[in-house]
Backbone bond lengths (Angstrom), bond angles and torsions (degrees), N, CA, C in turn:
res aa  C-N    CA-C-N  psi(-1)  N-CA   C-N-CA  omega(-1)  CA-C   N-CA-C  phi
1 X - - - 1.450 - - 1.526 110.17 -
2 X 1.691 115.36 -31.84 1.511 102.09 -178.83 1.231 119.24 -64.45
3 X 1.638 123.47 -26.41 1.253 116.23 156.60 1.656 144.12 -65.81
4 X 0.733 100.33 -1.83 2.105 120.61 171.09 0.895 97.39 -67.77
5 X 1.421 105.75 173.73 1.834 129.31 -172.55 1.478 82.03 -111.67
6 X 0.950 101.40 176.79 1.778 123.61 176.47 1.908 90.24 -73.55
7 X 1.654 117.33 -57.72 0.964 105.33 -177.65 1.569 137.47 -29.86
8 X 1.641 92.67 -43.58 1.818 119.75 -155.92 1.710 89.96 -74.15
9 X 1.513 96.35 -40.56 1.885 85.89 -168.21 1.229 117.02 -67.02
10 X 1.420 112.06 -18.54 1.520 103.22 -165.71 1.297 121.57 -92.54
11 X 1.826 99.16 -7.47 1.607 119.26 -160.57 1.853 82.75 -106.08
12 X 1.489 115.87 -22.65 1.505 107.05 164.29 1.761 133.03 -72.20
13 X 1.239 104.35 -26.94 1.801 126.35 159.08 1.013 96.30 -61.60
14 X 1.494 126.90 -83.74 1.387 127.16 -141.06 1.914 104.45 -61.63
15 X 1.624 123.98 -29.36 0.821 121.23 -178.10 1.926 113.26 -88.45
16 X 1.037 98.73 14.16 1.775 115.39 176.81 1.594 98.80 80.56
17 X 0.995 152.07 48.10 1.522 144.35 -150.20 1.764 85.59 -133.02
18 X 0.864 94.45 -84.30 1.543 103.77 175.96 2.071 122.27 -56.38
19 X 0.875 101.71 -178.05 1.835 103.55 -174.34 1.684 79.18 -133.27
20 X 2.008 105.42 136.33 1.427 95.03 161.05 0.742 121.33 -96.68
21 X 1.598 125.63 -170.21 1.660 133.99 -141.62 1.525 97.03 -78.56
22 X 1.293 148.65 146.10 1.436 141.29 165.40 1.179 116.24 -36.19
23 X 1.222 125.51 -20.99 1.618 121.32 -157.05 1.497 72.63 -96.66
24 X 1.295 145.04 -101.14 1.199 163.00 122.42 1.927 91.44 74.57
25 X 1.531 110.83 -60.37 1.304 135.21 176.16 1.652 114.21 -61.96
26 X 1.302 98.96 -47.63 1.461 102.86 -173.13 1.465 114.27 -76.85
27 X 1.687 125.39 -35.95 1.333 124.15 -156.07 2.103 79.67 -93.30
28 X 1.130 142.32 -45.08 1.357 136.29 165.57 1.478 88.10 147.52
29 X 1.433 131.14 12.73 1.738 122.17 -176.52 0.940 99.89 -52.12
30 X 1.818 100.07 147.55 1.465 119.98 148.52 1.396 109.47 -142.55
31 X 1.524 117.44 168.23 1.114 105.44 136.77 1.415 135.82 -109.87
32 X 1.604 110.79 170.66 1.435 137.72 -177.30 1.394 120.34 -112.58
33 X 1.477 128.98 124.59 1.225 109.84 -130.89 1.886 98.66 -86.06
34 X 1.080 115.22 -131.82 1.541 118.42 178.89 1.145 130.24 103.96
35 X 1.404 137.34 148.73 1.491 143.82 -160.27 1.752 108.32 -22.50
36 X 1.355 120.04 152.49 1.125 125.22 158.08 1.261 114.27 -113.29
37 X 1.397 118.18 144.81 1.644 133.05 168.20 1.512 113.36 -172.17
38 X 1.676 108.12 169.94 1.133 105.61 -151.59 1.538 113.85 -84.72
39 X 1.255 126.16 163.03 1.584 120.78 168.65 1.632 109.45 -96.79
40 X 1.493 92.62 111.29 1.706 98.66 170.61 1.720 120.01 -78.49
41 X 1.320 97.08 -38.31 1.707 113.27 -177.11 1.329 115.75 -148.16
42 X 0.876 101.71 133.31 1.863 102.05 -178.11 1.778 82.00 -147.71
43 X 1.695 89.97 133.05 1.700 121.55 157.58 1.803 105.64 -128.62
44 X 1.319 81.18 135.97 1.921 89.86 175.72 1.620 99.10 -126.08
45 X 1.137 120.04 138.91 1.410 138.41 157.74 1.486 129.58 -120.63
46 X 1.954 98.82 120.16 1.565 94.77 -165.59 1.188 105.47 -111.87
47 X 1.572 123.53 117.42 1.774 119.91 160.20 1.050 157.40 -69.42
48 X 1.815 84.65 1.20 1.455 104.14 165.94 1.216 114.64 160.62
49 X 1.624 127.21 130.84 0.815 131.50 175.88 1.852 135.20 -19.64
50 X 1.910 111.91 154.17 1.756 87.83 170.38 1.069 87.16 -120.75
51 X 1.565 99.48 177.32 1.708 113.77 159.56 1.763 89.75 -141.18
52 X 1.532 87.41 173.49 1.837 102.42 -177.64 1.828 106.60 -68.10
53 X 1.654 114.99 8.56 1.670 116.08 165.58 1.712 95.11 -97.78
54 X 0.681 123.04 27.55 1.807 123.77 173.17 1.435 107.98 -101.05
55 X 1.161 118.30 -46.61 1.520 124.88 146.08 1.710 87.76 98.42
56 X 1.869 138.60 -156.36 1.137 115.03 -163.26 1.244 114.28 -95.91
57 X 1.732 105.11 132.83 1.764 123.67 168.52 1.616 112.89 -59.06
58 X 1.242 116.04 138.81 1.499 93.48 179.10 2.164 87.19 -140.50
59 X 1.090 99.98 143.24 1.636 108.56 -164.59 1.487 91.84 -109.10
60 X 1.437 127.77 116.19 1.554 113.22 143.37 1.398 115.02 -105.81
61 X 1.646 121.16 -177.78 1.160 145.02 175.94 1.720 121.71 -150.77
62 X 0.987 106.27 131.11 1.603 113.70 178.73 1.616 121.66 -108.28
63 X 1.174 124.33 80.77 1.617 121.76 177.05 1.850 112.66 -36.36
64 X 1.327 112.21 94.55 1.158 127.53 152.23 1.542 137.24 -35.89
65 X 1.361 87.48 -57.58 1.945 96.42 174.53 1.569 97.08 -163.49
66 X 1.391 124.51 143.09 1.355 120.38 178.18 1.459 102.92 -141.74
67 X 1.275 109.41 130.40 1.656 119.24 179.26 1.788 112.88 -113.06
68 X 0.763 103.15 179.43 1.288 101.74 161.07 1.639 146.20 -57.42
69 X 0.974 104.81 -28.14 1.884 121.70 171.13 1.771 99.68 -110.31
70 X 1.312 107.15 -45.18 1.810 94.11 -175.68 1.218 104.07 -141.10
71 X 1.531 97.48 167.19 1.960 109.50 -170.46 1.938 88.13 -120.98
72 X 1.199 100.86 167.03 1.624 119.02 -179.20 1.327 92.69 -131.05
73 X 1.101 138.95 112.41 1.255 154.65 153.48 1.731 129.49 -119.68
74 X 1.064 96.04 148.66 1.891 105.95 -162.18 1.521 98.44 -112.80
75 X 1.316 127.69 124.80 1.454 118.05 -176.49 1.920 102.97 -133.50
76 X 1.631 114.99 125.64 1.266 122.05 -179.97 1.571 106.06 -113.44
């Protein structure tokens, strides 16, 4: 695995090849498959902590505009 790209590992999880990261296991991540492109900027803002009484997180995202090298997407 130290030799992979970030790409290879994740396309090695998602295809069952790999085991994901523990945390990955514990919070219920996965992935879902869909376009690739690059991350120019990413900001995250947290309002507050979880614990396992938060009960299930659920992450979306909406593709904004997508070009060829990068996508603009808005995620709530």
């Amino acid at each position: 695995m130290a030799k992979m790209s970030g790409r290879e590992v994740l396309e090695a999880i998602q295809a069952g090849l790999l085991a994901p990261p523990p945390m990955a296991r514990l919070i219920g991540f996965h992935i879902v498959a869909g376009a690739r492109s690059a991350t120019l900027h990413l900001n995250v803002s947290y309002l507050r902590g979880l614990s396992f009484r938060s009960g299930t997180i659920t992450a979306k995202g909406r593709v904004v505009r997508l070009t060829r090298s990068a996508a603009l997407w808005k995620g709530w």
